[in-house]
Rosetta silent file (secondary structure, phi, psi, omega in degrees, C-alpha in Angstrom):
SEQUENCE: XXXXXXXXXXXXXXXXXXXXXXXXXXXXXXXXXXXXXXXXXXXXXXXXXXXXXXXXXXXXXXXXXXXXXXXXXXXXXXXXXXXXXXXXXXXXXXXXXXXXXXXXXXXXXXXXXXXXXXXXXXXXXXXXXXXXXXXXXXXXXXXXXXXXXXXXXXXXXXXXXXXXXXXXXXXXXXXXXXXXXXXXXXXXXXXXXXXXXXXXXXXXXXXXXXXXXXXXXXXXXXXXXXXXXXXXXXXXXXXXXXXXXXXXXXXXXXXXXXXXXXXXXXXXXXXXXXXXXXXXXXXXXXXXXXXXXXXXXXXXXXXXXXXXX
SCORE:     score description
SCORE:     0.000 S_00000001
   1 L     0.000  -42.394  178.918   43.419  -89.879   54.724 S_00000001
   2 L   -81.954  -26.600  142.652   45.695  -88.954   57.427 S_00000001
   3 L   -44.851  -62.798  177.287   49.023  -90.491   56.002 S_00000001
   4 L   -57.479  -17.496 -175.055   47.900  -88.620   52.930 S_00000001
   5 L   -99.129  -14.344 -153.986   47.806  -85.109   54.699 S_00000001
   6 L  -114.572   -8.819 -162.201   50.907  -85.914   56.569 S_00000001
   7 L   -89.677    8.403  155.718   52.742  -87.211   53.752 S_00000001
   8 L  -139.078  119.704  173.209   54.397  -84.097   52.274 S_00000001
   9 L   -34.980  111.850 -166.522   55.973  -81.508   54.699 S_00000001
  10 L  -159.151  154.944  178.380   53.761  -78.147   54.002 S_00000001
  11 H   -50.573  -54.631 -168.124   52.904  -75.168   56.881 S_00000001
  12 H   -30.019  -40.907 -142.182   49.490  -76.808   57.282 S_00000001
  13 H   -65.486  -53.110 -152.747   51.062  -80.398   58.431 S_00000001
  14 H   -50.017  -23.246 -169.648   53.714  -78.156   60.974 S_00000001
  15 H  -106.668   25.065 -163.346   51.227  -75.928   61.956 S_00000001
  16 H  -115.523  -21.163 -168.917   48.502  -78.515   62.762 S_00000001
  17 H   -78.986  -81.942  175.974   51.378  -79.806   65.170 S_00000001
  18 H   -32.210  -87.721 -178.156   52.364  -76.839   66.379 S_00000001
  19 H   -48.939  -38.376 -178.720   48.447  -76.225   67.717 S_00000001
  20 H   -48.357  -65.202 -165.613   48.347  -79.943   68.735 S_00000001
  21 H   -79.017   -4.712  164.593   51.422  -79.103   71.320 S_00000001
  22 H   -92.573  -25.504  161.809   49.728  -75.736   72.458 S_00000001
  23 H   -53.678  -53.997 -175.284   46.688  -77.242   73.136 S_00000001
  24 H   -70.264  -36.663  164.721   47.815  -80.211   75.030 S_00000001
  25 H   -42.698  -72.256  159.029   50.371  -78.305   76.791 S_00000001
  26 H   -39.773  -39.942 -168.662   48.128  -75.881   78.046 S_00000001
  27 H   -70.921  -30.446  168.470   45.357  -78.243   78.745 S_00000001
  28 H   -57.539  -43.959 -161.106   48.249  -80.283   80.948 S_00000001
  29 H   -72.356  -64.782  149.721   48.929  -76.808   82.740 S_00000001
  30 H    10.104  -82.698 -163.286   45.458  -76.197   83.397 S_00000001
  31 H   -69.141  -14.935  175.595   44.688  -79.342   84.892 S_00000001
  32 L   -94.342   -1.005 -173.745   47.687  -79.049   86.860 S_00000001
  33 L   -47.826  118.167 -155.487   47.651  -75.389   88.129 S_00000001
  34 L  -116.785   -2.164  175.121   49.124  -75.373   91.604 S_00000001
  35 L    69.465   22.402  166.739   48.364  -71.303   91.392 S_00000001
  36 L   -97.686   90.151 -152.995   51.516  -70.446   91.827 S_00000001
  37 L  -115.347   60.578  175.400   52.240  -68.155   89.058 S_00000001
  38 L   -85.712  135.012  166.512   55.711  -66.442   90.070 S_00000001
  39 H    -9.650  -99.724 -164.617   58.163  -64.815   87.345 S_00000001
  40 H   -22.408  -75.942  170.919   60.672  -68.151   87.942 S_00000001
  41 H   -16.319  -66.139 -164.237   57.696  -70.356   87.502 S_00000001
  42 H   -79.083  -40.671  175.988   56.297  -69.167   84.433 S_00000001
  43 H   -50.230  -34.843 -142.232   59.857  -68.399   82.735 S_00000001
  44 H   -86.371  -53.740  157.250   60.779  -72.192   83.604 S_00000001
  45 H   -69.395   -3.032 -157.306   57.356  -73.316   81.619 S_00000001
  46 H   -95.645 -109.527 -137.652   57.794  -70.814   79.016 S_00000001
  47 H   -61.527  -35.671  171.532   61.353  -72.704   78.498 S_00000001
  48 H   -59.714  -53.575 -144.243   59.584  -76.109   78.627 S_00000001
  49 H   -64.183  -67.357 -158.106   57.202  -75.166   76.001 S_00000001
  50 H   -82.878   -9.644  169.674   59.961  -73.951   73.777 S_00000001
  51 H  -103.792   15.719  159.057   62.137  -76.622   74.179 S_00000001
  52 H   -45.794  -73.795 -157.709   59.122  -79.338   73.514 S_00000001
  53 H   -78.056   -8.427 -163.433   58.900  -77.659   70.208 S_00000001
  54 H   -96.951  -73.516  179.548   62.734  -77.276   68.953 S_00000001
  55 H   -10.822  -59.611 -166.470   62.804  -81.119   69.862 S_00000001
  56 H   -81.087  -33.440  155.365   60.465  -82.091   67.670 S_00000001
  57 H   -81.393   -3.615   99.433   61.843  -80.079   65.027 S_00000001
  58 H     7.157  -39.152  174.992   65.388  -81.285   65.846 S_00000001
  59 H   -84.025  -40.094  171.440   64.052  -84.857   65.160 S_00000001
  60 H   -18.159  -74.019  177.409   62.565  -83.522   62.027 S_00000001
  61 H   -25.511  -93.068  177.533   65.800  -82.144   60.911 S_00000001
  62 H    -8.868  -64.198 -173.587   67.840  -85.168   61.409 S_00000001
  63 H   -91.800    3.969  176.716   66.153  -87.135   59.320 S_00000001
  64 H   -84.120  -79.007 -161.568   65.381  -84.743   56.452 S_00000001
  65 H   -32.415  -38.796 -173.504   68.655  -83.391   56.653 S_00000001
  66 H   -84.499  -27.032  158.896   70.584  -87.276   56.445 S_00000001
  67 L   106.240   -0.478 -171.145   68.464  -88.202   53.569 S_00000001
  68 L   -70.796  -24.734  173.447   67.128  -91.101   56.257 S_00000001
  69 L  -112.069  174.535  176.868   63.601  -89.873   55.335 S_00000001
  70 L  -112.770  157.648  176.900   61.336  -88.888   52.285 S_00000001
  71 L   -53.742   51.828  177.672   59.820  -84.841   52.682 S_00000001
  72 L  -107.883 -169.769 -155.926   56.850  -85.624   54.850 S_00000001
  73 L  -120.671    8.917 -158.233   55.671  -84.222   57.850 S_00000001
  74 H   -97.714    2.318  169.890   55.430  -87.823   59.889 S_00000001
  75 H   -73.779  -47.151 -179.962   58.577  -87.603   62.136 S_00000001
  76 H   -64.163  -20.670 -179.428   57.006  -83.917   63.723 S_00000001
  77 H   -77.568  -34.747  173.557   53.354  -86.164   64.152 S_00000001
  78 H   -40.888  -83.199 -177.204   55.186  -88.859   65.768 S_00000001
  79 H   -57.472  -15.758  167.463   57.043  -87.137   68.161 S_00000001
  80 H   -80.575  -61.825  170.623   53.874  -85.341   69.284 S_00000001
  81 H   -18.214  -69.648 -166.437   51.891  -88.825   69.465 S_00000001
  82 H   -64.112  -30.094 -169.451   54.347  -90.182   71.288 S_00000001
  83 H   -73.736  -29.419  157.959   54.894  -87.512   73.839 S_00000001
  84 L   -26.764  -25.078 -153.657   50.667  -88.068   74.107 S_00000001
  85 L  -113.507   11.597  171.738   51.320  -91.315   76.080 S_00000001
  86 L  -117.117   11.999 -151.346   53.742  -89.357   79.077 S_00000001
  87 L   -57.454   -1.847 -174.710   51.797  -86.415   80.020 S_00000001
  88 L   -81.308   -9.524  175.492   53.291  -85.365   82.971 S_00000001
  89 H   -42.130  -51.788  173.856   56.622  -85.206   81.212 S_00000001
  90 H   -42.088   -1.469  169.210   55.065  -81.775   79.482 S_00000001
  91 H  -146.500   20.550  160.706   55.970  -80.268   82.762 S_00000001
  92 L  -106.945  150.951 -162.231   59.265  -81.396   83.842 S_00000001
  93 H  -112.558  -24.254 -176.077   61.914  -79.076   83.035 S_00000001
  94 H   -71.155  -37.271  179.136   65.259  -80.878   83.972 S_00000001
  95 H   -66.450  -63.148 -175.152   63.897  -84.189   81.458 S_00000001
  96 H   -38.439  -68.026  163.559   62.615  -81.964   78.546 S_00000001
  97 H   -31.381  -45.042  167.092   66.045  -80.211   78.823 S_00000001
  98 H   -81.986  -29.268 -171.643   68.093  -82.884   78.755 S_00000001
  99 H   -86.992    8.511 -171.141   66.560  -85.133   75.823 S_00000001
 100 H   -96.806  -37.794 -168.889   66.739  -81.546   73.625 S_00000001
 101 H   -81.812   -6.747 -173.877   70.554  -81.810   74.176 S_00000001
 102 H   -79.709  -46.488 -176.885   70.637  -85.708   73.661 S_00000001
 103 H   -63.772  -59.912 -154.461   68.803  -84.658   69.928 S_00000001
 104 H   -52.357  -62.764  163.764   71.358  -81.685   69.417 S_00000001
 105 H   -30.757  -38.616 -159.274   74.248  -85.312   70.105 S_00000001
 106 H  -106.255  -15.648  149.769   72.313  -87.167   67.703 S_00000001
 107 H   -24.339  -85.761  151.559   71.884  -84.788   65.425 S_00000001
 108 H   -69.329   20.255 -176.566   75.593  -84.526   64.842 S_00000001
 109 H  -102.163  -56.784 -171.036   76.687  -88.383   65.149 S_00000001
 110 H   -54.518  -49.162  156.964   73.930  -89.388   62.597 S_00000001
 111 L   -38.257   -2.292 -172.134   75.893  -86.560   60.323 S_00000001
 112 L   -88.103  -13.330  163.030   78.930  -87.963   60.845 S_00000001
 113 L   -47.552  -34.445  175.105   78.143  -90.124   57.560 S_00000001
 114 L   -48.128  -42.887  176.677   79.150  -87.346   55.683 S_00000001
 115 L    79.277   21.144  168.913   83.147  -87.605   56.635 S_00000001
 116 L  -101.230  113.009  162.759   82.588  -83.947   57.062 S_00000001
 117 L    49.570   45.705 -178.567   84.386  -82.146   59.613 S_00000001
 118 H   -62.371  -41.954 -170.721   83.984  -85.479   61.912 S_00000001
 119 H   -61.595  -38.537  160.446   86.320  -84.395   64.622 S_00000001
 120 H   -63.902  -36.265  141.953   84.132  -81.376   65.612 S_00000001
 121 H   -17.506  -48.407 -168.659   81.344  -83.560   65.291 S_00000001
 122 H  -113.476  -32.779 -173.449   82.404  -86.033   67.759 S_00000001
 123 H   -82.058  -38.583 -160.955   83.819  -83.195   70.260 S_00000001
 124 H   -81.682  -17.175  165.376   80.241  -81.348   69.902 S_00000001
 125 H   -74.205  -29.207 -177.879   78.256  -84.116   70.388 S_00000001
 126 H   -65.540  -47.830 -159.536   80.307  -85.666   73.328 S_00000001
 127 H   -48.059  -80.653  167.120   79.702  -81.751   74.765 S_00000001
 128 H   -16.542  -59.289 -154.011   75.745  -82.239   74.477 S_00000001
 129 H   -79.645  -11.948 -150.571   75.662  -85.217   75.910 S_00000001
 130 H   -87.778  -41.465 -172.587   77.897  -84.327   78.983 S_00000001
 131 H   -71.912  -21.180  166.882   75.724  -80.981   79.325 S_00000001
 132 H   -67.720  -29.252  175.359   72.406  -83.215   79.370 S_00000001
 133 H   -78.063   -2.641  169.117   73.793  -84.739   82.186 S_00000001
 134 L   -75.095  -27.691  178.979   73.805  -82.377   84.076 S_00000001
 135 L   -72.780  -33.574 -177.043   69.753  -82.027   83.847 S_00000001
 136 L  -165.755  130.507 -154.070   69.597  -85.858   84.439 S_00000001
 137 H   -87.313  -22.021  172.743   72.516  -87.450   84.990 S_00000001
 138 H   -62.481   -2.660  179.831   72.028  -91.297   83.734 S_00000001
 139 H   -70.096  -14.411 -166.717   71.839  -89.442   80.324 S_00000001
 140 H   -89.982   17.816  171.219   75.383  -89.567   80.442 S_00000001
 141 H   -76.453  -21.765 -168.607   75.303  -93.333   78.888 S_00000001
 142 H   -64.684   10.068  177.638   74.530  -91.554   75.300 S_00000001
 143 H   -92.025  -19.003  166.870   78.317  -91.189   75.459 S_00000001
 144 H   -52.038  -67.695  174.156   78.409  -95.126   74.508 S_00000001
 145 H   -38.469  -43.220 -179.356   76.618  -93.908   71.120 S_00000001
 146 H   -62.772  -67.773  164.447   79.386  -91.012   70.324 S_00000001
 147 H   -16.773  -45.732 -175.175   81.602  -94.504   70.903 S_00000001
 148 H   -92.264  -13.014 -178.503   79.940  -96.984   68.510 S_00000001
 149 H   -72.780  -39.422 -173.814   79.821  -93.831   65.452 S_00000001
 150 H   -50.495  -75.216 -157.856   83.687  -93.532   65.958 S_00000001
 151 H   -65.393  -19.960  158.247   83.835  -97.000   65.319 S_00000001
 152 H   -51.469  -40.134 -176.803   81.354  -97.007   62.969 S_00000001
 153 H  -108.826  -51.779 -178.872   83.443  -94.239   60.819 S_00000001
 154 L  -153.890   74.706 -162.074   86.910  -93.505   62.126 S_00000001
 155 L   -99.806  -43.936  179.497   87.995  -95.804   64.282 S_00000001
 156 L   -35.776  -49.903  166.797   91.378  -95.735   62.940 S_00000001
 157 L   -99.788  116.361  178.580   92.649  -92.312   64.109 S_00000001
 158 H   -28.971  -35.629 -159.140   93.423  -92.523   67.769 S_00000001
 159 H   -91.023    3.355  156.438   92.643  -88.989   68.225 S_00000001
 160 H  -110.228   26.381  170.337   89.071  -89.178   68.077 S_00000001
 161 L  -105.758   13.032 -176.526   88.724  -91.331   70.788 S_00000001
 162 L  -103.821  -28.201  165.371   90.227  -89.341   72.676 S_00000001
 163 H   -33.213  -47.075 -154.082   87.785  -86.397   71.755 S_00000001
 164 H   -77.594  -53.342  175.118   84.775  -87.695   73.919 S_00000001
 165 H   -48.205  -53.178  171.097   87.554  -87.163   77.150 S_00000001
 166 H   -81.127   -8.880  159.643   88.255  -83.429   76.531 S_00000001
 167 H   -84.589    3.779 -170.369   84.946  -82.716   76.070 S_00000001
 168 H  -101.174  -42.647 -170.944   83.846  -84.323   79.707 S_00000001
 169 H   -62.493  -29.617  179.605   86.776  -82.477   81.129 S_00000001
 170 H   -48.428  -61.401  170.530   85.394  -79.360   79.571 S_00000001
 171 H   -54.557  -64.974  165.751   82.022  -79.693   80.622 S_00000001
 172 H   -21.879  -75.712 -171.271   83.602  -80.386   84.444 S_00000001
 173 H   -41.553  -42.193 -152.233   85.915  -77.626   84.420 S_00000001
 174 H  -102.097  -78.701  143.949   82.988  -75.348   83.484 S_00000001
 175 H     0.971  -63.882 -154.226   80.083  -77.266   85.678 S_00000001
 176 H  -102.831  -19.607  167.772   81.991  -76.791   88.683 S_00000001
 177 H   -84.911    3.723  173.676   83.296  -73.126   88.438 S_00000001
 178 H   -94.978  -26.682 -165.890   79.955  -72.257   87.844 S_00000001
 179 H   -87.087  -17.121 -165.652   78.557  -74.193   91.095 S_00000001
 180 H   -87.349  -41.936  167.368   81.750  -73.261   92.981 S_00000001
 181 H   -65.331  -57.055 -175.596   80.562  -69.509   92.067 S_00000001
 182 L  -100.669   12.936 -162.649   76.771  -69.337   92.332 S_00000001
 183 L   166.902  106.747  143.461   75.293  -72.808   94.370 S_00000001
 184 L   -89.814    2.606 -171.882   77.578  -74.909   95.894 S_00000001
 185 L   -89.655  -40.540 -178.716   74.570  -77.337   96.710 S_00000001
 186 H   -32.696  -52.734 -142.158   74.610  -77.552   92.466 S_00000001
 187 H   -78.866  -52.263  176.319   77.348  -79.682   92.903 S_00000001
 188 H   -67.241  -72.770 -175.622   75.340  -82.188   96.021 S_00000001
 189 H   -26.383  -78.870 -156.410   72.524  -82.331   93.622 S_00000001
 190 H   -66.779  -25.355  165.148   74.096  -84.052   90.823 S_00000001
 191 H   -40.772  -58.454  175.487   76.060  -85.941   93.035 S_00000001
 192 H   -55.377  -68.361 -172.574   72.398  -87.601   94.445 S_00000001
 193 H   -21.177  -32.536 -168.526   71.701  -88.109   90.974 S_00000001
 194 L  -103.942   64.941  163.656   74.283  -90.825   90.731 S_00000001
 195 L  -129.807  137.413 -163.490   72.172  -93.969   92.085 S_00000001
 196 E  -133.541  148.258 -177.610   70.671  -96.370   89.994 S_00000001
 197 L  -110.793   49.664 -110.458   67.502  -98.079   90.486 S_00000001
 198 L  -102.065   31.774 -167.258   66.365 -100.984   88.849 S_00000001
 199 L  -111.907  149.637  178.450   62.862 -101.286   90.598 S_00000001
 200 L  -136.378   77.006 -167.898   59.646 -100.444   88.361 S_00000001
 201 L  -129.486   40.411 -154.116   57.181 -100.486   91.213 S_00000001
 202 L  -107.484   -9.362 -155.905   56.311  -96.605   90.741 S_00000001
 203 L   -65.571  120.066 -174.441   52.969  -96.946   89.136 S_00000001
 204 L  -100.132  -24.074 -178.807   50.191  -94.808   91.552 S_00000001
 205 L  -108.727 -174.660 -175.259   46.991  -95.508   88.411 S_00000001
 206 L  -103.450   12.836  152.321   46.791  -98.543   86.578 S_00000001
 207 L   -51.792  -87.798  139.577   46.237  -95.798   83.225 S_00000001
 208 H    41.721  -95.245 -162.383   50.051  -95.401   84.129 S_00000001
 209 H   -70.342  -18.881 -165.386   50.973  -99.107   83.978 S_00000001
 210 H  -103.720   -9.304 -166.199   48.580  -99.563   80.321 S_00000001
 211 H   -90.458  -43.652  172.730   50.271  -96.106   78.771 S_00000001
 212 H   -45.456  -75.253  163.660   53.635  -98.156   79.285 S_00000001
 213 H   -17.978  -56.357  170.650   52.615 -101.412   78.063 S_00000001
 214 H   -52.858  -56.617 -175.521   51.310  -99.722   74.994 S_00000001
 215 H   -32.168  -52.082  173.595   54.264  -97.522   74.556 S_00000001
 216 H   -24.519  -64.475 -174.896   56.291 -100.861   74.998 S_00000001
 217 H   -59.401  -48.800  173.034   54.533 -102.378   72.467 S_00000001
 218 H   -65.797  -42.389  125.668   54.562  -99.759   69.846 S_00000001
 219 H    13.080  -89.793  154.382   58.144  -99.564   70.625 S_00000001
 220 H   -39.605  -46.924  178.228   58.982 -103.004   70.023 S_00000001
 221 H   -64.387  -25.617 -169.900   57.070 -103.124   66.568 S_00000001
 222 H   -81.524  -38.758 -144.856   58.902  -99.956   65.357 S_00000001
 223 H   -80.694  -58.610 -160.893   62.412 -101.072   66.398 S_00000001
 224 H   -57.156  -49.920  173.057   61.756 -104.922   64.434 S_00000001
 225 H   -43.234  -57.593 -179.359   60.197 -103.339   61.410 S_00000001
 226 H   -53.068  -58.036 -167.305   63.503 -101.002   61.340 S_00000001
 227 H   -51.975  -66.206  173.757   65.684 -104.278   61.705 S_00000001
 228 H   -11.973  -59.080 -127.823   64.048 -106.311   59.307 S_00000001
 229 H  -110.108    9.200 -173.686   63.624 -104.265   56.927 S_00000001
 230 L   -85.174    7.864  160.979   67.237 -102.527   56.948 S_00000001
 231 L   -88.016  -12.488  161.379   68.579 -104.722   54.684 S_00000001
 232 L   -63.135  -46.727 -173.941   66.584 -102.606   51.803 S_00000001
 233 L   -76.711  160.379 -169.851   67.682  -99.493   52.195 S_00000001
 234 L   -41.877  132.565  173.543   70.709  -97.835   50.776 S_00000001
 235 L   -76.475  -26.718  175.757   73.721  -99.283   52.266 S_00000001
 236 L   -67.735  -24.342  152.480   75.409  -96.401   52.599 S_00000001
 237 L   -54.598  -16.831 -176.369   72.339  -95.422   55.390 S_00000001
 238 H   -83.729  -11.404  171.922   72.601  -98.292   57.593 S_00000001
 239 H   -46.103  -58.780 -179.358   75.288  -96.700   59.843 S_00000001
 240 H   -47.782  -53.901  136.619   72.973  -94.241   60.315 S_00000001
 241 H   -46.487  -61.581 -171.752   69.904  -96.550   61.326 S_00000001
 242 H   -38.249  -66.936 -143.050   72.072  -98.476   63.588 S_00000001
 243 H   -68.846  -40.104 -179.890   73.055  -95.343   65.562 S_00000001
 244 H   -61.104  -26.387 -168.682   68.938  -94.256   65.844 S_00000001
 245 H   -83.235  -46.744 -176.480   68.089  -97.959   67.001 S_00000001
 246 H   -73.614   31.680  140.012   71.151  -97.827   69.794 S_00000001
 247 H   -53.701  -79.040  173.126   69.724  -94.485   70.590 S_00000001
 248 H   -31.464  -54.869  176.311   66.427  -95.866   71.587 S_00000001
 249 H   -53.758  -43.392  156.530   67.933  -98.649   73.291 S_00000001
 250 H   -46.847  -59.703 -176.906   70.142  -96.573   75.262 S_00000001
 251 H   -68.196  -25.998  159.123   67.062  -94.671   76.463 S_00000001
 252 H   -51.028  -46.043  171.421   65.370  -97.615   77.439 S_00000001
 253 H   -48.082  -44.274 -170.254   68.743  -98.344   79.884 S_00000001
 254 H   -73.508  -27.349  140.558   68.185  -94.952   80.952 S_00000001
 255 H   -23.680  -82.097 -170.556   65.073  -95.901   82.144 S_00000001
 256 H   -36.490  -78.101 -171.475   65.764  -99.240   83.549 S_00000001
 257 H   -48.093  -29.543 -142.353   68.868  -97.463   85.924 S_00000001
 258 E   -82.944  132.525 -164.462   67.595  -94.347   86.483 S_00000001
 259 L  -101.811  157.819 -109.246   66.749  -93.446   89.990 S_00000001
 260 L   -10.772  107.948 -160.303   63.142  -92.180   90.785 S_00000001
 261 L   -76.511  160.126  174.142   61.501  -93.885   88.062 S_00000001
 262 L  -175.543  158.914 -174.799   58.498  -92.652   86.480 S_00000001
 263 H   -59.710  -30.776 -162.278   57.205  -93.202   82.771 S_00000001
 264 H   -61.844  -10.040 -166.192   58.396  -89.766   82.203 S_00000001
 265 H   -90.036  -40.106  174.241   62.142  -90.635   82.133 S_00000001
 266 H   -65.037    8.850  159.393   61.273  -92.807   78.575 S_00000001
 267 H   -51.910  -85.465 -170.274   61.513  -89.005   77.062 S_00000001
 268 L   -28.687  -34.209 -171.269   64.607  -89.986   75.524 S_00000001
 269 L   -88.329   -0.191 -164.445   63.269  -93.119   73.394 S_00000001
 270 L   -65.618  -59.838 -176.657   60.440  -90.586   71.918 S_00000001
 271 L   -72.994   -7.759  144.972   62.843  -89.257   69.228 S_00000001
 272 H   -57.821  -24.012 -170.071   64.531  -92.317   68.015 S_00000001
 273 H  -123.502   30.475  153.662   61.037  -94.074   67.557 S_00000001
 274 H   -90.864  -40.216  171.404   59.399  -91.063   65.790 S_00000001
 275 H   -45.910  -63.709  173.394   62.290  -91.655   63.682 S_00000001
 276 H   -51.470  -49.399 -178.906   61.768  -95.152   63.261 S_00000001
 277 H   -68.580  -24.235  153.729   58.267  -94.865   63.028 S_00000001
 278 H   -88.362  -16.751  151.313   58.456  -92.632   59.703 S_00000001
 279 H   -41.018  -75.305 -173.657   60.464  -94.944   58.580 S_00000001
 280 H   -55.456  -42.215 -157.133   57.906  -97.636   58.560 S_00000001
 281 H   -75.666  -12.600  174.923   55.056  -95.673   57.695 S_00000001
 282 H   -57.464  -43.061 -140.092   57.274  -94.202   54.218 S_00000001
 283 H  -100.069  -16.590 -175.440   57.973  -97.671   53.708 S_00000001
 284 L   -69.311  107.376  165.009   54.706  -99.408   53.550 S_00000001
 285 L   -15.894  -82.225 -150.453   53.535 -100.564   50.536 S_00000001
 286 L   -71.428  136.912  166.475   50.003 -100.994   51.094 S_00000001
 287 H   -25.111  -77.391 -166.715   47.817  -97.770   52.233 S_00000001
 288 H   -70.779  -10.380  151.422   45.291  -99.100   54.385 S_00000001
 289 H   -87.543   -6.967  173.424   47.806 -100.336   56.606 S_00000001
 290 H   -64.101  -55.824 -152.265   49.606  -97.099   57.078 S_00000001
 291 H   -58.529  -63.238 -149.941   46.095  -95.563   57.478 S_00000001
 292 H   -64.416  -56.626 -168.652   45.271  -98.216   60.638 S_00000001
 293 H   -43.036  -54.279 -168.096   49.107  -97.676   62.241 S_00000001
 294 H   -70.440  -18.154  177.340   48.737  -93.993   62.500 S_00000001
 295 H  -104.060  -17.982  156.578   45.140  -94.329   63.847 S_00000001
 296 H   -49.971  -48.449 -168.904   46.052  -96.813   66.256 S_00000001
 297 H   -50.934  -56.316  163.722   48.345  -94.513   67.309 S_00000001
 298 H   -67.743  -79.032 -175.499   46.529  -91.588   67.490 S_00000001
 299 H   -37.052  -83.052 -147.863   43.536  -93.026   69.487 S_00000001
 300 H   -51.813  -55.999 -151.937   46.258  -94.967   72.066 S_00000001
 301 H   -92.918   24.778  162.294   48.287  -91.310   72.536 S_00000001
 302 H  -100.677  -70.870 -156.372   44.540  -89.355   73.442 S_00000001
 303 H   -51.066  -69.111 -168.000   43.249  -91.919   75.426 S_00000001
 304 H   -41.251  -26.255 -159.815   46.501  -92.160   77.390 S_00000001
 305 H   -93.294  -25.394  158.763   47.330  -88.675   77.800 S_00000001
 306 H   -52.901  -76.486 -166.895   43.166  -87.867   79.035 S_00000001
 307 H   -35.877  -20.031 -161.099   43.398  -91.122   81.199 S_00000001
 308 L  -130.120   34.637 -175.643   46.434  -89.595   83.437 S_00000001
 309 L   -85.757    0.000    0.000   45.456  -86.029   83.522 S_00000001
């Protein structure tokens, strides 16, 4: 029943979403109200909020747009599910911020199948990812993906590997006359940022430690199903796959390094394995196994995101 309501893109599915992430948002804020309710404050969740939802349509896009999907609604349920099992993420604004500009990078790379106007492509995507790093700075490995599409596409002419360089100086050049003007501490910050951490001892419930493990799991099962099963699909599409599985992969790394760890940092893998995960459920033959994935799913992202309010 729920694969069937989800399984052609209509206002209902988007706006059944759409209330899903105002509820849960809110209900996060709520429980979390620290009573300070200044202008800055409020703008700053205001900006979380909206870039929650442009995410989610952002993943949406991608895979409508690339032909990587069929017209359903299960990449926008996904990425809500999944965000279900991280709630405190729903209120950091430097993560949220950065994984919107990591989509707007993946956005163009996975387009780069097209052979359409790749060299802007490759400079606007390096730009994204350089400008996510500034929100979180281990973010800046997604420039190894802008790396494997070149060679995936147009490895031959020199000059777009050279692209990925003038857009870092760009961002720099730019970065630092703004920090040199308004916050020279801007500068110290990111600066911190650049320590890596490899310890995963961070857990304070054990709710925590079981929303990973699940995540983990569901995780793993998405990314094998995609391998497996990626010798079916259109060959001309598998570039395209590739670059969403080292997406995912990446963001695990970003994890792993990243220094004060928290599940919330695993923001990054949500939209590659929403991705993935409509993938599978498009792909399934039989019904009643769709019907149990997606309800697994569902149940796993409530309980988790209740357990750690």
């Amino acid at each position: 029943m729920i694969t069937s309501l989800f399984r052609k893109s209509t206002p209902l599915n988007y706006s059944l979403v759409i209330l899903g992430v105002i509820g849960f948002f809110f209900l996060y804020q709520i429980q979390h109200a620290t009573g300070d309710n200044s202008r800055v404050i409020i703008i700053e969740k205001s900006l979380v909020f909206g870039a929650i939802l442009v995410s989610i349509f952002t993943a949406n896009f991608i895979i409508k747009k690339n032909g990587l999907g069929k017209d359903s609604a299960y990449t926008v349920l996904f990425y809500f599910l999944f965000m279900l099992f991280f709630p405190s993420v729903w209120n950091d604004f430097s993560l949220i911020v950065s994984n919107f500009f990591i989509l707007l990078a993946l956005r163009r790379l996975v387009s780069l199948q097209s052979l359409k106007a790749p060299k802007e492509k490759i400079f606007d995507a390096s730009l994204w990812i350089f400008v996510a790093s500034v929100f979180h700075f281990w973010s800046i490995l997604y420039i190894i993906l802008v790396f494997i599409a070149i060679l995936f596409h147009m490895a031959r002419d020199y000059r777009n590997w050279v692209l990925p360089f003038v857009a870092f100086f760009t961002t720099l050049s730019i970065y630092l006359l703004v920090a040199l003007i308004f916050d020279k501490n801007w500068i110290e910050n990111l600066m911190t940022q650049m320590t890596v951490d490899y310890k995963i001892n961070y857990f304070v419930t054990v709710y925590q430690n079981l929303a990973l493990s699940i995540y983990a799991t569901i995780g793993v099962f998405f990314v094998f199903s995609q391998l497996l099963t990626l010798s079916n699909r259109p060959q001309i599409l598998h570039s395209s796959y590739r670059k969403i599985i080292s997406a995912f992969v990446i963001g695990i790394i970003v994890f792993v390094i990243s220094p004060n760890k928290s599940n919330d940092l695993l923001v990054f893998t949500i939209g590659p394995l929403a991705m993935m995960a409509t993938s599978h459920i498009e792909m399934a033959q039989i019904k009643w196994q769709k019907e149990v994935a997606l309800s697994v799913i569902i149940l796993c992202g409530i309980f988790a995101f209740f357990s750690q309010l």
